[in-house]
C-alpha positions, 0 to 999 in steps of 0.5 A, a space after each residue: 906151480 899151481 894145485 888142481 882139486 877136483 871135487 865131486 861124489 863117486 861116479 861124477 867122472 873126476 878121475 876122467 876129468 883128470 886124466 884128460 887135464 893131465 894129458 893136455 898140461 902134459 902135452 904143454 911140457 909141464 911136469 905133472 904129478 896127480 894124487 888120488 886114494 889109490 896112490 896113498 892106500 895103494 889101492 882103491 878102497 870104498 870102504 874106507 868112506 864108511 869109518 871116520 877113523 879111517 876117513 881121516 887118516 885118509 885126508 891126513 895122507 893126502 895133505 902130507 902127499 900134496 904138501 910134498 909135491 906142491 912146489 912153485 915148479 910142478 902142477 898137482 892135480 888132488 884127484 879124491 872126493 874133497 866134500 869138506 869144506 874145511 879140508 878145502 879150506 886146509 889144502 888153500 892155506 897149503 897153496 898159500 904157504 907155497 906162494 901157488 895159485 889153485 883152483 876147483 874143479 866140481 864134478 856133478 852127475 847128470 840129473 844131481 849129484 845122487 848116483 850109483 847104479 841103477 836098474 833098468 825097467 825100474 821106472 816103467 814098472 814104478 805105475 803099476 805098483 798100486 794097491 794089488 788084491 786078490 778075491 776069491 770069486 764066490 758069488 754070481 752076478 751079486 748072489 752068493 753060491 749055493 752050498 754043493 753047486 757045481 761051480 765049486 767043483 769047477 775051476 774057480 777064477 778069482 779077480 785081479 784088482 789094481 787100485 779099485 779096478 778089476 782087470 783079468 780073471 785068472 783060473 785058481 790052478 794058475 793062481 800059485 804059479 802067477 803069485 811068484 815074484 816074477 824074475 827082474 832084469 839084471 842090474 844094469 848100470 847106465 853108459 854115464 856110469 861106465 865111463 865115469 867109473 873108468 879105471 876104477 875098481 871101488 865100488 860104492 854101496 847104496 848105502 855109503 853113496 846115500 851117506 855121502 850124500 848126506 854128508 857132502 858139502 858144495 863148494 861155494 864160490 863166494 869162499 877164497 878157498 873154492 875159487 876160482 871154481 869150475 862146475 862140469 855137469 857130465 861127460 859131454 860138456 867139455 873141459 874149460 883148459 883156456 879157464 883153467 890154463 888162465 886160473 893157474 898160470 896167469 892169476 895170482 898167489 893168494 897173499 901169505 898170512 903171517 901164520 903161514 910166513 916163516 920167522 925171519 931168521 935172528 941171532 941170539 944177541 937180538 933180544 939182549 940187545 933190544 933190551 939194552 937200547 931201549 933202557 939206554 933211551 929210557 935213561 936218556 930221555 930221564 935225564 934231558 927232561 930235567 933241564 926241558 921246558 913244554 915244546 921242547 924237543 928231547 934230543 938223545 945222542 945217536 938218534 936222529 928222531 926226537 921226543 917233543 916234551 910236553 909234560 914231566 914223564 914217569 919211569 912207570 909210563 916209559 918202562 910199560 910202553 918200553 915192555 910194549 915195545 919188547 912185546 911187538 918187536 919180538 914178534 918181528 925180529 930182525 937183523 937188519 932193524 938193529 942200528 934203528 932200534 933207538 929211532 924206532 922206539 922213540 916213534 913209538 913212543 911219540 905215537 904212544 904218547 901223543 
């Protein structure tokens, strides 16, 4: 059965994503297997993220966790970041070599994938932030005061300028007690916030969720490995299950390449074997080119492909286009091609020299 990776930065909604994909499949009857980081270090660890040592051990353990799940029977759902693109690239040659459909769920934040929890009153406050002085006021309508005048001896106001402007008189008695940093709201983390986080008890710094950021590569639709690809922006746009449920049941596999194939088994004999019929042709077609004239056919004993003769043939040409043979045939070995070695070598040769 297929293999689900979800992709996305921390606090995009992936684990509730998963869950509501797991309870729809799970409804269906089809047995269900979801690995994510806490599965594999046991518990959610953030940190993790910030050493790439460790980062890679990481991916290192879920790749071996999907491998052993994966099979042509059960669904595997990849709940984890996946913000590299040639881990994506290695779980589809896994998918591949398991003859299982897969496809890519991204996950973005509301307002970009830029997140983590923010304060409240932040951007009503960010239009005061302006250039602020404080100014002693020591003169009278432009005059400086006079040495020993009474204003020094009463409460001195000073003026509180924002950007060039003048905007109160504040007495000098309050001035200290007005200086102190005022007290600011409590960190306040939006509902988006909650609900993505969900069961998780990781929590990303703003400094490892600006390094992720960083990092983070999109997945991109045009490569095999991220489609077929499904792009969720938070949790109100509902989950695509007819797109999905068609991506892993209806498409499919990708098509095996032979790094991914297994070697067809072979006996121990085969290559002894090949070695011996070709040099019986080799010997063969030395000698019926003794007694052929140009435009004949040679024709050997046991075969039933023929060589047409055209010009005297050396044993150096035949013996390395019989090395190239060796060569190329080792690589596909087979049982089954051992009665028609002689008539494949003598395709190939014909091919080869004409």
């Amino acid at each position: 059965m297929p293999l689900v990776v979800f992709c996305g930065l921390p606090y995009s909604g992936k684990s509730r994503r998963v869950e509501e994909l797991r309870g729809a499949l799970a409804a269906e009857g089809r047995a269900v297997y979801v690995v994510n980081d806490a599965a594999v270090l046991g518990t959610e660890d953030a940190t993790v993220y910030g050493d790439s040592a460790r980062e890679k051990a990481l991916r290192g353990a879920l790749r071996a966790a999907v491998e052993r799940r994966l099979s042509r029977h059960d669904v595997v759902i990849l709940d984890s970041l996946n913000y590299i693109k040639g881990f994506r690239y290695e779980l589809y040659c896994l998918s591949r070599a398991a003859h299982t459909p897969l496809c890519l769920v991204y996950c973005v934040r509301p307002g970009g994938v830029s997140g983590g929890p923010q304060v409240a009153g932040a951007t009503d406050n960010q239009g005061q932030n302006g250039s602020v002085s404080w100014r002693p006021r020591t003169e009278e309508r432009g005059r400086p005061l006079a040495a020993g005048s009474s204003a020094l001896r009463e409460p001195q106001t000073v003026d509180f300028v924002v950007s060039g402007r003048t905007q109160v008189n504040v007495p000098k008695e309050l001035e200290q007690e007005n200086t102190k940093a005022p007290d600011l709201p409590a960190p306040v983390t939006p509902d988006f916030d909650k609900d993505a986080k969900g069961d998780s008890s990781a929590l990303y710094p703003p400094e490892l969720m600006e390094a992720l950021t960083l990092r983070f590569e999109a997945p991109d639709s045009r490569n095999r490995w991220d489609r077929p690809l499904f792009t969720l922006v938070g949790l109100e746009e509902p989950l695509p299950l007819a797109e999905i449920r068609a991506a892993l049941f209806e498409n499919q596999a990708p098509p095996p390449h032979q790094s991914t194939q297994s070697q067809p088994l072979a006996s121990g004999s085969f290559l002894h074997q090949l070695d011996q019929i070709t040099s019986q042709v080799l010997a063969g077609l030395m000698e019926a080119q003794k007694s052929a004239v140009p435009g004949d056919l040679l024709k050997l004993p046991g075969t039933t492909e023929h060589l047409q003769f055209t010009r005297a043939l050396t044993m150096a040409e035949l013996s390395r286009l019989r090395r190239q043979f060796i060569s190329y045939t080792k690589m596909h070995p087979n049982n089954e091609n051992l009665p028609q070695l002689a008539n494949m070598f003598l395709q190939y040769l014909n091919q080869s020299l004409h």
